[in-house]
N, C-alpha and C positions, 0 to 999 in steps of 0.2 A: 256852155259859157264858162269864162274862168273866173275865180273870185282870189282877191288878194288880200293877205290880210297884213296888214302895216308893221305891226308890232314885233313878226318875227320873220314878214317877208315872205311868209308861205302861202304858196299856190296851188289853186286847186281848181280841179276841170267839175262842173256840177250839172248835171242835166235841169234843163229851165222845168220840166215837171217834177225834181224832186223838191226845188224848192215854191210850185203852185203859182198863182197868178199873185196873190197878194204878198210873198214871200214867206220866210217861216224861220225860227232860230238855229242856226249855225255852230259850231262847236272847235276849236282849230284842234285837229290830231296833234299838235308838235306842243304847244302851249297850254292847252283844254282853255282856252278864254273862249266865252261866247259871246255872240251878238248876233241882231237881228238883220237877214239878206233880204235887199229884194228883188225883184226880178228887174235890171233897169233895161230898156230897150235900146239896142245897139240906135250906134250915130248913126246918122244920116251923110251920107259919102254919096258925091257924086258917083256916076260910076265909071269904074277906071278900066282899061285894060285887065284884062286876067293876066297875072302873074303871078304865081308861085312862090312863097314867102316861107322862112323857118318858121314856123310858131314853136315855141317852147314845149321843152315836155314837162308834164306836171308833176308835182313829187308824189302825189296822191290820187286816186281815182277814185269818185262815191259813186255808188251804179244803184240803183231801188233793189229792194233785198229782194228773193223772192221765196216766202214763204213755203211754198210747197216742195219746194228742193230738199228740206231737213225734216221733211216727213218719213218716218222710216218705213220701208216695203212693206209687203203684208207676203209671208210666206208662204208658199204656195203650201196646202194640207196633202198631203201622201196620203191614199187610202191604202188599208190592206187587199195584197191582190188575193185572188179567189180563193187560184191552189191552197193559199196559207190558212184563208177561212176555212177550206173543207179540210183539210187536214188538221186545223185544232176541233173542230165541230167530233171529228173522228177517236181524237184520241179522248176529249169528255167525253164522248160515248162509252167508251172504252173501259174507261175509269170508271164511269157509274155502273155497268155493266159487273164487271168483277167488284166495286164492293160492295151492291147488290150481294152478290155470289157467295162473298167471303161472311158476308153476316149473316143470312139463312142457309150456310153450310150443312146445319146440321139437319135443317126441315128438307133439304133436297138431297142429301149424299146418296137415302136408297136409290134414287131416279139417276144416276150416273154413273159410270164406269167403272168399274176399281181402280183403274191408272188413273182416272182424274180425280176421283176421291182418294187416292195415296200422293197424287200432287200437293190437295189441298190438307194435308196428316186430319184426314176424318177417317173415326173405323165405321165402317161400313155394317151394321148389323146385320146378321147372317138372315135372310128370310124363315119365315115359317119351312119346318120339314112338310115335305107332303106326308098325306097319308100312312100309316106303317104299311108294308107290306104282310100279304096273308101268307102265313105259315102253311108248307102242307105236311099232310094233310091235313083239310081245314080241322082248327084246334075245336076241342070240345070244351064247353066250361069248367072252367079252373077250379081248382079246392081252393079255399083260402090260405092266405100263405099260411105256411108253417114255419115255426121258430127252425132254425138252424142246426141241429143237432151235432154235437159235438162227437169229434173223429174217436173209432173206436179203438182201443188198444192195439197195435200190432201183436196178432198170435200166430207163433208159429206152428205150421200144420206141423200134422203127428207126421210121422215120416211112416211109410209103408211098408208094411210085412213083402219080404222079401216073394212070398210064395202069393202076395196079392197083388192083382193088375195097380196102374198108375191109376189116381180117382182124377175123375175130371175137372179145367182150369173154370175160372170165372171166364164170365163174359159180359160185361158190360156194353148196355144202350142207353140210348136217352130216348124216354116216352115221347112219342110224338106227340100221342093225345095231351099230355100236359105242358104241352111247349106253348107260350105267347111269347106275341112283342108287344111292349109296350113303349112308347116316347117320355123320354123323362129327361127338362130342362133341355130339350130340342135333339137330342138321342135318341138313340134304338139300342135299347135293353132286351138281352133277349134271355126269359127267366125260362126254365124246364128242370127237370128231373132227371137223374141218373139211376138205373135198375139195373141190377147184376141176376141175370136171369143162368148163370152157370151155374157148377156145384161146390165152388171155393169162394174164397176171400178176392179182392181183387181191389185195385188203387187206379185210381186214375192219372194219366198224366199232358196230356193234350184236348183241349175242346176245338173242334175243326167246324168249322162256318163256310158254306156253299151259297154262292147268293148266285141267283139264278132270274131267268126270264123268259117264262114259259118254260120250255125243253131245253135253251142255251143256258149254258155256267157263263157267267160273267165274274166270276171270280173266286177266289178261297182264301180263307185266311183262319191258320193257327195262335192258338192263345194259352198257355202254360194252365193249367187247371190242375193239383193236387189233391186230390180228396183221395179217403178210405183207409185203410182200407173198407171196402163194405159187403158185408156179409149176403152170402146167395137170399135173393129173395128181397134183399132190404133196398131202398131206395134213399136216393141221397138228391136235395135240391144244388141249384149252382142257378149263377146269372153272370151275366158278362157286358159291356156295355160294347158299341160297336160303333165308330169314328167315320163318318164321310163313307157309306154303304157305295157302292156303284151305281151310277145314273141308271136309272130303267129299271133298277131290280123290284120284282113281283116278290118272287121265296125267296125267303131264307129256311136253307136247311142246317139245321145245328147234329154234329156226330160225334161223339169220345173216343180215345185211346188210349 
């Protein structure tokens, strides 16, 4: 239906339900004057021929609002897809894993590699030495040590009567019988004795180390030793310590020159 409103002329098309059976107050958009509409029922016209008339257009359209149009969406929730859950599931694993690792580095470094223990800059405590190996032959009990005695004067032999043979050179050994080893601070020290079983004077100048296994030599190694000179007869101690022996080795045999 249309409603007109006098005062400013303005027209408006209003559906008979928005303003209900008993009408309801009105508002004019161009003016804002109010007043109360109400629903009056069209005239009673005979009825005519259909024909087709202008009706006016209105300046205004009021339509029932509908409330649910200006409800705003609900947006749909994205879950995370799987791969992405396994693969962060993966990398906290990962993570707690190594600093696990990295905080009781130093209760686990013996239990691992050296390249992964020098990954992680732990030094890697050297194991226990195994057992020394046995001297041969098997050593007899040792004298207690002896203080060190201090190197004797160089004297020079008499020189020999032209009409007397050459007297005979020193000869230096080292006593098997008082040869050991012992481990000191995760070492093999090997202490013995040098005896000059010749008929001169005589110096030492090399201690020669045999490390052996069973009947094979697994190795040799020279070490500068100076002692003496020491007189026929006299014995003289020495000890030497010895670095990373050869895998396997059973003897060690200690010789002088």
């Amino acid at each position: 239906m249309q409603i007109e409103y006098p005062n400013c002329q303005a027209r408006y098309t209003v559906e008979p339900a928005a303003l209900g059976p008993e009408g309801r107050t009105v508002q004019c958009f161009r003016c804002n004057h109010r007043w109360f509409q109400a629903v009056e029922p069209p005239p009673f016209a005979e009825p005519e021929e259909y024909a087709p008339e202008e009706r006016p257009v209105p300046d205004f359209v009021i339509r029932p609002q509908s409330y649910g149009a200006s409800v705003p969406a609900i947006a749909e929730r994205r879950e995370m897809p799987s791969w992405l859950k396994v693969l962060v599931g993966l990398l906290l694993l990962v993570g707690a894993v190594g600093g696990g690792v990295w905080a009781f580095k130093d209760d686990i470094a013996p239990f691992l590699p050296p390249e992964v223990a020098s990954m992680l800059g732990v030094d890697v405590k050297p194991a226990a030495p195994p057992a020394p190996p046995r001297a041969a032959p098997p050593p007899t009990p040792a004298p207690p040590p002896q203080a060190r005695p201090q190197p004797a004067p160089v004297q020079p032999a008499p020189a020999p009567a032209p009409t007397q043979a050459e007297p005979s050179r020193g000869r230096l050994e080292v006593d098997m019988a008082a040869s050991k080893i012992d481990v000191l601070d995760g070492r093999y020290v090997v202490r013995g004795e040098i005896v000059n079983r010749g008929g001169a004077p005589a110096m030492t100048r090399t201690l020669r180390i045999v490390f052996k296994k069973d009947a094979d030599v697994l190795g040799e190694r020279a070490y500068p030793l100076i002692e003496g000179p020491i007189p026929p007869g006299a014995r003289r101690p020495f000890s030497q310590v010895l670095d990373d022996p050869p895998a396997g080795t059973t003897d060690i045999v200690p010789a002088i020159e």
